[in-house]
C-alpha positions as CSV (number, residue, x, y, z in Angstrom):
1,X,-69.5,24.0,-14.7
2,X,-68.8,22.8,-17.9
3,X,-66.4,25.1,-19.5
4,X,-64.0,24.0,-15.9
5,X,-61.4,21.9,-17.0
6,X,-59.9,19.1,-14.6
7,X,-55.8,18.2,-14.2
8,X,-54.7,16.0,-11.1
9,X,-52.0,16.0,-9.8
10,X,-49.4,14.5,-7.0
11,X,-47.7,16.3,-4.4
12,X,-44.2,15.1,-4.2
13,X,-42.6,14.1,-0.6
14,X,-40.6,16.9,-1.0
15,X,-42.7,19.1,-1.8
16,X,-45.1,18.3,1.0
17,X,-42.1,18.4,3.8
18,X,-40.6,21.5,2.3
19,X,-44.8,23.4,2.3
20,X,-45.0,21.8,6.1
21,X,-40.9,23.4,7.2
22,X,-42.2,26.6,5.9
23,X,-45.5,26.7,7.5
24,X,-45.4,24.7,10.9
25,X,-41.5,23.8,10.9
26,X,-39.8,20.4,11.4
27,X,-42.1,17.4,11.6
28,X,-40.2,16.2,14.9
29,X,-36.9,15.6,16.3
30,X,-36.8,12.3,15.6
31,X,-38.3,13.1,11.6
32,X,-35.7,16.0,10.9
33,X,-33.7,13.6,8.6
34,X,-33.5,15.0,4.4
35,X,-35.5,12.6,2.8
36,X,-34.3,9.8,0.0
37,X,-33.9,11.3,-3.2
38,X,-35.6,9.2,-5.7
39,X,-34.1,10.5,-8.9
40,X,-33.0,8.1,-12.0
41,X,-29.2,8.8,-11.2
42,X,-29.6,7.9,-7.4
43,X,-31.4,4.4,-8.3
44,X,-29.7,1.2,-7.8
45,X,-31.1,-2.0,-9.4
46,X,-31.6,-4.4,-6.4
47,X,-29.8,-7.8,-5.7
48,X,-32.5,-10.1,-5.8
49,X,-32.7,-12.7,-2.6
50,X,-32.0,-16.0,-4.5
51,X,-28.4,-14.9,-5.5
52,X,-27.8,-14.9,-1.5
53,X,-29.6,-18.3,-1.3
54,X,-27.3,-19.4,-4.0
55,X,-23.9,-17.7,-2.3
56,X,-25.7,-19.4,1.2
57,X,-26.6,-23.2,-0.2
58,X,-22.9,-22.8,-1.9
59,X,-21.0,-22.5,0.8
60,X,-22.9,-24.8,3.3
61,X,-22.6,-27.4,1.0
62,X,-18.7,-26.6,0.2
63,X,-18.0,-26.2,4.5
64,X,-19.8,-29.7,4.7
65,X,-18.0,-31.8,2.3
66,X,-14.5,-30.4,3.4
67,X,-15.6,-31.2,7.2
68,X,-16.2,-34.4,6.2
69,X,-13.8,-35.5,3.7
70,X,-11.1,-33.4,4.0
71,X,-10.7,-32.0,7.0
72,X,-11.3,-34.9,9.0
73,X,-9.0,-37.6,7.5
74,X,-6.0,-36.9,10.0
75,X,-7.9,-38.0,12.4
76,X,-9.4,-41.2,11.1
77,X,-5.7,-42.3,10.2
78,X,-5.2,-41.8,14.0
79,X,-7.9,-43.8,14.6
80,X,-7.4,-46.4,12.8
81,X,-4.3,-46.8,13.5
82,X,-5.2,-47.3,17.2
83,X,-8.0,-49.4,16.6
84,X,-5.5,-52.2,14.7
85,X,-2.4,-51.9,16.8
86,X,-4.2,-54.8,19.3
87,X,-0.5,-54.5,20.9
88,X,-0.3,-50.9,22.4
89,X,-0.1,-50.5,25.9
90,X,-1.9,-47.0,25.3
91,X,-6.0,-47.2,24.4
92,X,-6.0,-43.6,23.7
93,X,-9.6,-43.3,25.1
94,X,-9.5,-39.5,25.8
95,X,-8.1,-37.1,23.1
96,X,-5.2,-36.0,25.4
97,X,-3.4,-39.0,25.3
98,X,-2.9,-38.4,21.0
99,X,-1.1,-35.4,21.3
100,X,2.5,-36.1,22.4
101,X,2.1,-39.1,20.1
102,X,1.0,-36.8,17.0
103,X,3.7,-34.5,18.0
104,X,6.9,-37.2,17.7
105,X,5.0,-38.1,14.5
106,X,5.1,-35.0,13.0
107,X,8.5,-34.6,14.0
108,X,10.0,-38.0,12.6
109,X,7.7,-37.6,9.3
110,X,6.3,-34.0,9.0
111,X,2.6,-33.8,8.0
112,X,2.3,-36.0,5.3
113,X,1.5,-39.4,7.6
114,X,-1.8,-37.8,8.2
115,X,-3.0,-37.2,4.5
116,X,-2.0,-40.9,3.1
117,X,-4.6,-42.8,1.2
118,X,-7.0,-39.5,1.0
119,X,-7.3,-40.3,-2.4
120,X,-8.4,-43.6,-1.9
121,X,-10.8,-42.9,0.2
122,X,-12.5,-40.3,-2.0
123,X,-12.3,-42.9,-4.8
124,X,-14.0,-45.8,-2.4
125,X,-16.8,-43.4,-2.0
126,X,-17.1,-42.6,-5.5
127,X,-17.3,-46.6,-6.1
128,X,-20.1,-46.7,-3.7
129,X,-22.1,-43.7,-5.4
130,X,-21.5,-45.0,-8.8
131,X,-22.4,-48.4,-7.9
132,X,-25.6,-47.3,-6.4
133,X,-26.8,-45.3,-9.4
134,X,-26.1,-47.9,-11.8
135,X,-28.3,-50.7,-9.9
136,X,-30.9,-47.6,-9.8
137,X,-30.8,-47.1,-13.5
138,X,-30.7,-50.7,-14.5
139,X,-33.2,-51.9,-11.5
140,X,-36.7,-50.7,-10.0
141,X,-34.9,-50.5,-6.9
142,X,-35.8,-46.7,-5.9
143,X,-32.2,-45.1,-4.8
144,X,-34.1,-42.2,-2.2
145,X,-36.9,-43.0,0.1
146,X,-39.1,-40.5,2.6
147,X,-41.3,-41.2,5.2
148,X,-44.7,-41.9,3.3
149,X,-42.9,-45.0,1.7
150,X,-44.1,-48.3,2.3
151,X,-42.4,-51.1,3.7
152,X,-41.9,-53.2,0.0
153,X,-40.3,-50.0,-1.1
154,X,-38.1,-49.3,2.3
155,X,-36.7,-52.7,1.7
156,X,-35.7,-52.7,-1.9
157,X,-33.7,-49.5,-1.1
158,X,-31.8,-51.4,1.6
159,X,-31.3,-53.7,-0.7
160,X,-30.0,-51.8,-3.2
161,X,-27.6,-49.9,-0.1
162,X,-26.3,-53.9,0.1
163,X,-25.0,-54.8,-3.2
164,X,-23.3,-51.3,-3.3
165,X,-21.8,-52.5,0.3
166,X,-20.8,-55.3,-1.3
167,X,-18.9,-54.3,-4.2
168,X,-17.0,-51.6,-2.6
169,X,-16.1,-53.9,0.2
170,X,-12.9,-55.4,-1.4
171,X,-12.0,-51.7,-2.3
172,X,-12.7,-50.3,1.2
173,X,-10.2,-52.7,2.9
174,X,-7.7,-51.9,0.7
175,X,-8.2,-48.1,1.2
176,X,-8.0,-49.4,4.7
177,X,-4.2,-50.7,4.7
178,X,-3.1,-47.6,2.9
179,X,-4.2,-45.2,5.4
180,X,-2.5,-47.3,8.3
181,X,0.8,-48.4,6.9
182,X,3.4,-46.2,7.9
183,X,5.4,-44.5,5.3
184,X,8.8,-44.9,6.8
185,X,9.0,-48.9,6.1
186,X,6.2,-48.8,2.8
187,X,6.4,-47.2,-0.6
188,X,3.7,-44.7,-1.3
189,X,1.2,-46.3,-3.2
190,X,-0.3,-45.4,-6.7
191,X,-3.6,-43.4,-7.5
192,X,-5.0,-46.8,-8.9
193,X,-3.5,-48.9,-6.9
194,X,-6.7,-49.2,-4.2
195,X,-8.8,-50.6,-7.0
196,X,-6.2,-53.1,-8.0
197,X,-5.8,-54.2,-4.6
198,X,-9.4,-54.5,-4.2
199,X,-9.5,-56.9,-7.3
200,X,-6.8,-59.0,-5.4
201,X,-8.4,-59.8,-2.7
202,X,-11.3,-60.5,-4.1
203,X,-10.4,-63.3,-6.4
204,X,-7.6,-64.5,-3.7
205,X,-4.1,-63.6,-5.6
206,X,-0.6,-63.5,-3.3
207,X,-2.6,-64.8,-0.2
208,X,-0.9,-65.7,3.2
209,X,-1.8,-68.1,5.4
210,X,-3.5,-66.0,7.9
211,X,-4.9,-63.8,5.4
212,X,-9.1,-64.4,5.8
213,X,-10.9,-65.2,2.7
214,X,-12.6,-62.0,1.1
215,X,-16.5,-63.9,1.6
216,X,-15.3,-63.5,6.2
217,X,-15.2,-60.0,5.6
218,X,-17.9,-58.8,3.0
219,X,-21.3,-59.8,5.5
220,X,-19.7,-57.3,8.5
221,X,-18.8,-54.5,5.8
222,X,-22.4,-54.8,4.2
223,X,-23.9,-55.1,8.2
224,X,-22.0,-52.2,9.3
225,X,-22.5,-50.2,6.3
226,X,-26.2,-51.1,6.8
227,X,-26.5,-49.7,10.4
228,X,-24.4,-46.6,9.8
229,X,-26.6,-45.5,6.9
230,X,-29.8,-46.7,8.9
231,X,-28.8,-45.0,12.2
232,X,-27.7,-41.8,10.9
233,X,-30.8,-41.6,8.3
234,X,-33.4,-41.7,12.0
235,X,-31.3,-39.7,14.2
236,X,-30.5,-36.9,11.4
237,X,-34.5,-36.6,10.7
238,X,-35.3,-36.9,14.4
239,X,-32.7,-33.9,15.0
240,X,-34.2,-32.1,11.9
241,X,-37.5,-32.3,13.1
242,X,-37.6,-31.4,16.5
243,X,-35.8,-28.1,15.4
244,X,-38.2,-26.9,12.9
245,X,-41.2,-28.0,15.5
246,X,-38.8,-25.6,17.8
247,X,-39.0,-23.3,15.3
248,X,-42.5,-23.2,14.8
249,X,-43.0,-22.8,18.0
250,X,-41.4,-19.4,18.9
251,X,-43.0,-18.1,15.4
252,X,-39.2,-17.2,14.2
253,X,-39.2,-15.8,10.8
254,X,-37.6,-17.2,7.9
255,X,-34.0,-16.8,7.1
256,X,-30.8,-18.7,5.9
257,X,-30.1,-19.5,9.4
258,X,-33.4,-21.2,9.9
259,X,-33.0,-22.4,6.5
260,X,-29.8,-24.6,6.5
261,X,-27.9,-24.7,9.9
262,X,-30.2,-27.3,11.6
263,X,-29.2,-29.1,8.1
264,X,-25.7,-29.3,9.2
265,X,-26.4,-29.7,13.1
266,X,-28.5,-32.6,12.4
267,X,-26.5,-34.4,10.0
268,X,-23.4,-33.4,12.6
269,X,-25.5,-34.5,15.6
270,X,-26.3,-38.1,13.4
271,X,-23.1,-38.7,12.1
272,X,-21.4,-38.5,15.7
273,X,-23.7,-40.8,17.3
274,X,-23.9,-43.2,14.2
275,X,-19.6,-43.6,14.8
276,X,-19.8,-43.6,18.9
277,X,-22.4,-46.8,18.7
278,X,-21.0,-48.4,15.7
279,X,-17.2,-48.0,17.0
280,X,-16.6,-51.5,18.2
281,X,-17.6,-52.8,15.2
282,X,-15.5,-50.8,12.8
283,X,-12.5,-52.0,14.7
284,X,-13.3,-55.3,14.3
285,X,-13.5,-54.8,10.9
286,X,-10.4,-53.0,10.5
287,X,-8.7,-56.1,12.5
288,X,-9.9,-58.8,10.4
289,X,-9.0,-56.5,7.2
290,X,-5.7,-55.7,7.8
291,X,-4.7,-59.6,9.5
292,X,-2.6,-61.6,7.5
293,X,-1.4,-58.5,5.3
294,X,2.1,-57.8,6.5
295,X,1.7,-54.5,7.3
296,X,3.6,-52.3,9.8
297,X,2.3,-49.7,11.7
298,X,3.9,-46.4,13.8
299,X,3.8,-47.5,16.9
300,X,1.0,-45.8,18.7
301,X,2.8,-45.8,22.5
302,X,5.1,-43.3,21.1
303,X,4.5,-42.6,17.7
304,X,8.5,-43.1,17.0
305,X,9.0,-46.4,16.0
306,X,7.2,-49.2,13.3
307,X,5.7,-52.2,14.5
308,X,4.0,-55.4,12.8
309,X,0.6,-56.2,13.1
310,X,0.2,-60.0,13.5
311,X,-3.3,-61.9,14.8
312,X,-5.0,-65.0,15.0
313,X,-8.7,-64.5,14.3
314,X,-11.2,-66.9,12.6
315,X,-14.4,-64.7,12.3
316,X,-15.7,-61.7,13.4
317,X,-17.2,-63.3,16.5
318,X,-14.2,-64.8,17.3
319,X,-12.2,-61.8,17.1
320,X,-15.1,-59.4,19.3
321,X,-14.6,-62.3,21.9
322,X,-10.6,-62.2,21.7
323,X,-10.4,-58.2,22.4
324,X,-12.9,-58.7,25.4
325,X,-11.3,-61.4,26.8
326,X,-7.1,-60.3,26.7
327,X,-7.8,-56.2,26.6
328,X,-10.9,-56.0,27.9
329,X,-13.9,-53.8,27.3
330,X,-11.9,-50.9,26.7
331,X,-9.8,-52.4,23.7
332,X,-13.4,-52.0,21.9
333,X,-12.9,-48.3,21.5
334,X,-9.2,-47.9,21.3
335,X,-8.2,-44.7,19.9
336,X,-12.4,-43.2,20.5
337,X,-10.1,-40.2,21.6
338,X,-9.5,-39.3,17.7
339,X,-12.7,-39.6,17.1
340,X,-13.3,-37.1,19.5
341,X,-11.2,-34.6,17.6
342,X,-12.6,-35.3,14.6
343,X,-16.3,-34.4,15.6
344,X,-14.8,-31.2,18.0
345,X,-13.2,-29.9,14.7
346,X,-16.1,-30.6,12.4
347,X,-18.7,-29.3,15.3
348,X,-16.7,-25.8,15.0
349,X,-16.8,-25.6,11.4
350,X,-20.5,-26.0,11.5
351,X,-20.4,-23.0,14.0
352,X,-18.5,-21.0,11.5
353,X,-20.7,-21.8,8.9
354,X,-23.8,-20.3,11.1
355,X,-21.6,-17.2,11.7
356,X,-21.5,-17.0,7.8
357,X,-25.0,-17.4,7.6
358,X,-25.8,-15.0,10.6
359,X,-23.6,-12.4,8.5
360,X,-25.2,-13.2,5.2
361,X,-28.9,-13.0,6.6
362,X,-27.8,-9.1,7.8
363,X,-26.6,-8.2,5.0
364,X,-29.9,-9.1,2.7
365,X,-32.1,-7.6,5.7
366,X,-29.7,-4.1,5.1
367,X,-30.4,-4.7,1.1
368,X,-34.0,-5.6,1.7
369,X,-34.3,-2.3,3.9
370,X,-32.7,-0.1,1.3
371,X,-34.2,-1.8,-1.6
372,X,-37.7,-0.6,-0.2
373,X,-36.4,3.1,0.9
374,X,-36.0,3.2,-2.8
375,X,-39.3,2.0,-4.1
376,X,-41.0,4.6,-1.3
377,X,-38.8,7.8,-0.2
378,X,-40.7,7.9,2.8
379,X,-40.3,4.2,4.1
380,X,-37.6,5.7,6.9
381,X,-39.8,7.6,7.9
382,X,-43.2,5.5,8.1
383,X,-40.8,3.0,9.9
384,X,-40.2,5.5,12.8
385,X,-43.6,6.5,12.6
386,X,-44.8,3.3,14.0
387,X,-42.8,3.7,17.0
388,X,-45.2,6.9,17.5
389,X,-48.5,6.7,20.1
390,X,-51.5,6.0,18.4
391,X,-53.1,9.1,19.0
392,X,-50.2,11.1,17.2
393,X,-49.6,8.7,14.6
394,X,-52.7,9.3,12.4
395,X,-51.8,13.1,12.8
396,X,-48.2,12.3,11.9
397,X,-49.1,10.5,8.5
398,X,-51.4,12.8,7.2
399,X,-48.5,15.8,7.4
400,X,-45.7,13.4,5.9
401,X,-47.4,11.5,3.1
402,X,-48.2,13.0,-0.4
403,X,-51.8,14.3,-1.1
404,X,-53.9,14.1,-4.0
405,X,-54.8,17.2,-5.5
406,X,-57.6,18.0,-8.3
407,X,-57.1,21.7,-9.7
408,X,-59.7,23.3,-12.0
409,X,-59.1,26.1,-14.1
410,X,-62.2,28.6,-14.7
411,X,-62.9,30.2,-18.3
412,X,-61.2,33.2,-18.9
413,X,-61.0,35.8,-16.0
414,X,-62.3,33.1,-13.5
415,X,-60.5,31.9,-10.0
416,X,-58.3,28.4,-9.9
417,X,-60.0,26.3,-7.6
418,X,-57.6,23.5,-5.8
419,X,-59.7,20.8,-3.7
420,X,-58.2,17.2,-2.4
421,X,-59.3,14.4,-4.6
422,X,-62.0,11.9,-3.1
C-alpha cells in the first residue's frame, strides 16, 4: 500500500450532468435546463447592495425636499392669499372652489403669480438653520434630541428652537408680503430684498400708523413655530413606530421599501396634521403681519381684480376674537382648501417614490439572484430542488451536485482504483 499514490479530485457540474444524460438521461422535466457556465469570460463582477442604498436614500431625500419646498409653494401662495383677504365673500374651504379662481389667474398673469417670493422662502429657512447651528456651536444647547433625553436637556433644545424663531421672525413676515402681493399693482422684489425688509421692521423704519410693532408679532411666530416643530416631532415618531411594530409583526424581510417609505409616510402623515391644527393660528399671524403694510392682493372671489388689505387689530387675541365674531368659525380656516392640494400632491409623490423603491428592491433581488448563480452553477437548480418532496429531494441532490473523488494509481502493471472521498 505504500508504493499507491493519492491525487483528488472534483467532479465538475458538467461533468456530473453530462455522466448522469448518458447513463440515466435528463434529471427531470423541470431540471432539463443547460447549466450556468462559470468560465472567466462569462463572469461579471457584482454591483454591490450599498450603491442601490445610495441611488435609494438619494432619491428619497431629493423627492422629499422638492415635495416640500418646491412643489408645494403654489399652493401656500393660494393659501395665504385666502387666509389675509378677511374681505372675500368666498372661504374656499373645499379645494373645488380654488379652481375657476386659479384658472382666471393664470389667464390674467400666466404661471408666474404662483412661484413669487420662492426664493425668499428658501432663504428664511436657511436663516433659521443657520441660526440654529450657530447658538449650537457657540452654546451647550444640544441642537438633536431622542427619546432617552432628560427633561433639562428636552428644554434647552426648545430653547434653542426659540431664539432661532425669534430671529427669523422679522424675515418670515417679510417673505410673507412677497408671496401675497400681487404682481400686477407691485414691482418684483429683489433676491436680498426679504432680509432688508426683515431689518426694517425690526428696528421700526417707514412705519404707518396701523403697522403693529415688531415685539406684537415675534411671541406668536416663536409659539407657533414652537408647536409645529413640537407636534410634527410626536406624531412623525408615533407614525414611525407603529409601522416598524407592524412590521415586526408580519416578520417582513428587509428591503428599501421597509427601509425608507414609512420615513416619508410618517413625516407626510406629521406634517399634514401639524398644518390642519395649527391653521387658525397661521392666519392670524399672516393678518397681523401683513396689517398696516399697504399691500394689495388678487382678489380671491374671482381671481381678476386687486384689492387692498386694510384692518384694525391690536393683538393677536384681539384679532382671533374679531374673525370669530364678523366671519365666524369658518373665517379661521379660509382658503384650508389649498392646503388640501398641497398635501394630495405631496401624498402622490410619496406614492411615486414607493413605486421607485418597489422597482429598485426588484431589481437588487434579480442582481442578488444572479450574483449567487455565479458563485454556485448549480444555485437554479438547488432552488427548484426545494420545491421537490422530501423523499425525492435527497435522491435528487446526490445525482446533481459534484462528488469528491480520490483516485490511486498502482506501481507499474497494477489496476487504478477510483473510490469517493470520506
Amino acid at each position: 500500500m505504500s508504493d499507491w499514490k493519492e491525487t483528488h479530485f472534483t467532479s465538475t457540474p458538467r461533468d456530473t450532468r453530462q455522466n448522469f444524460q448518458r447513463g440515466q438521461g435528463n434529471l427531470s422535466p423541470r431540471l432539463s435546463s443547460p447549466l450556468i457556465k462559470t468560465t472567466n469570460e462569462t463572469r461579471r463582477p457584482e454591483r454591490p447592495r450599498e450603491f442601490y442604498n445610495r441611488v435609494a436614500g438619494l432619491a428619497v431625500g431629493i423627492s422629499s425636499v422638492f415635495a416640500e419646498h418646491i412643489l408645494s409653494h403654489p399652493f401656500v401662495i393660494l393659501r395665504r392669499q385666502c387666509q389675509v383677504n378677511h374681505e372675500s365673500l368666498r372661504h374656499h374651504i373645499t379645494p373645488f372652489t380654488l379652481v375657476p379662481v386659479t384658472y382666471n389667474i393664470i389667464s390674467h398673469q400666466s404661471l408666474s403669480p404662483f412661484w413669487k417670493g420662492l426664493s425668499s422662502s428658501l432663504m428664511v429657512k436657511g436663516i433659521s438653520v443657520a441660526v440654529e447651528s450657530a447658538i449650537c456651536e457657540l452654546t451647550p444647547l444640544p441642537k438633536e434630541i431622542n427619546r432617552h433625553s432628560s427633561l433639562k436637556t428636552i428644554g434647552q433644545h426648545i430653547l434653542l428652537k426659540c431664539i432661532s424663531y425669534a430671529v427669523a421672525s422679522p424675515f418670515y413676515i417679510s417673505c410673507l408680503i412677497e408671496t401675497v402681493q400681487s404682481d400686477v399693482a407691485s414691482e418684483t422684489p429683489g433676491v436680498l430684498d426679504v432680509l432688508r425688509d426683515g431689518i426694517y421692521r425690526v428696528i421700526g423704519y417707514n412705519t404707518t400708523n396701523r403697522l403693529l410693532p415688531f415685539w406684537k408679532l415675534v411671541l406668536p411666530c416663536v409659539t407657533f413655530g414652537v408647536l409645529h416643530y413640537s407636534l410634527s416631532s410626536i406624531v412623525q415618531h408615533t407614525v414611525l413606530m407603529s409601522i416598524k411594530h407592524d412590521r415586526q409583526e408580519k416578520d417582513e424581510k428587509h428591503s428599501l421599501v421597509n427601509t425608507y417609505y414609512p420615513e416619508l409616510l410618517s413625516n407626510w402623515t406629521s406634517r399634514f396634521l401639524t398644518d390642519l391644527v395649527l391653521y387658525p393660528l397661521e392666519l392670524v399671524i399672516h393678518r397681523l403681519g401683513l396689517q398696516g403694510t399697504r399691500t394689495l392682493v388678487d382678489d380671491m372671489d374671482n381671481g381678476t381684480n386687486v384689492i387692498p388689505i386694510v384692518s384694525r387689530y391690536e393683538s393677536s387675541v384681539d384679532c382671533f376674537r374679531t374673525i370669530i365674531l364678523d366671519e365666524g368659525m369658518s373665517g379661521l380656516y379660509r382658503g384650508i382648501g389649498a392646503l388640501m392640494l398641497q398635501y394630495a400632491v405631496h401624498g402622490a409623490v410619496v406614492r411615486v417614490a414607493k413605486l421607485f423603491l418597489v422597482i429598485l428592491s426588484r431589481k437588487i433581488d434579480d442582481g442578488d439572484d444572479e450574483n449567487q448563480a455565479y458563485r454556485n452553477p448549480n444555485w437554479s437548480i438547488d432552488k427548484r430542488i426545494k420545491e421537490y418532496p422530501v423523499s425525492q429531494r435527497e435522491e435528487t441532490e446526490q445525482k446533481v451536485h459534484p462528488v469528491n473523488y480520490t483516485v490511486r494509481y498502482a506501481p507499474a502493471g497494477g489496476k487504478i482504483k477510483t473510490v469517493p472521498s470520506e
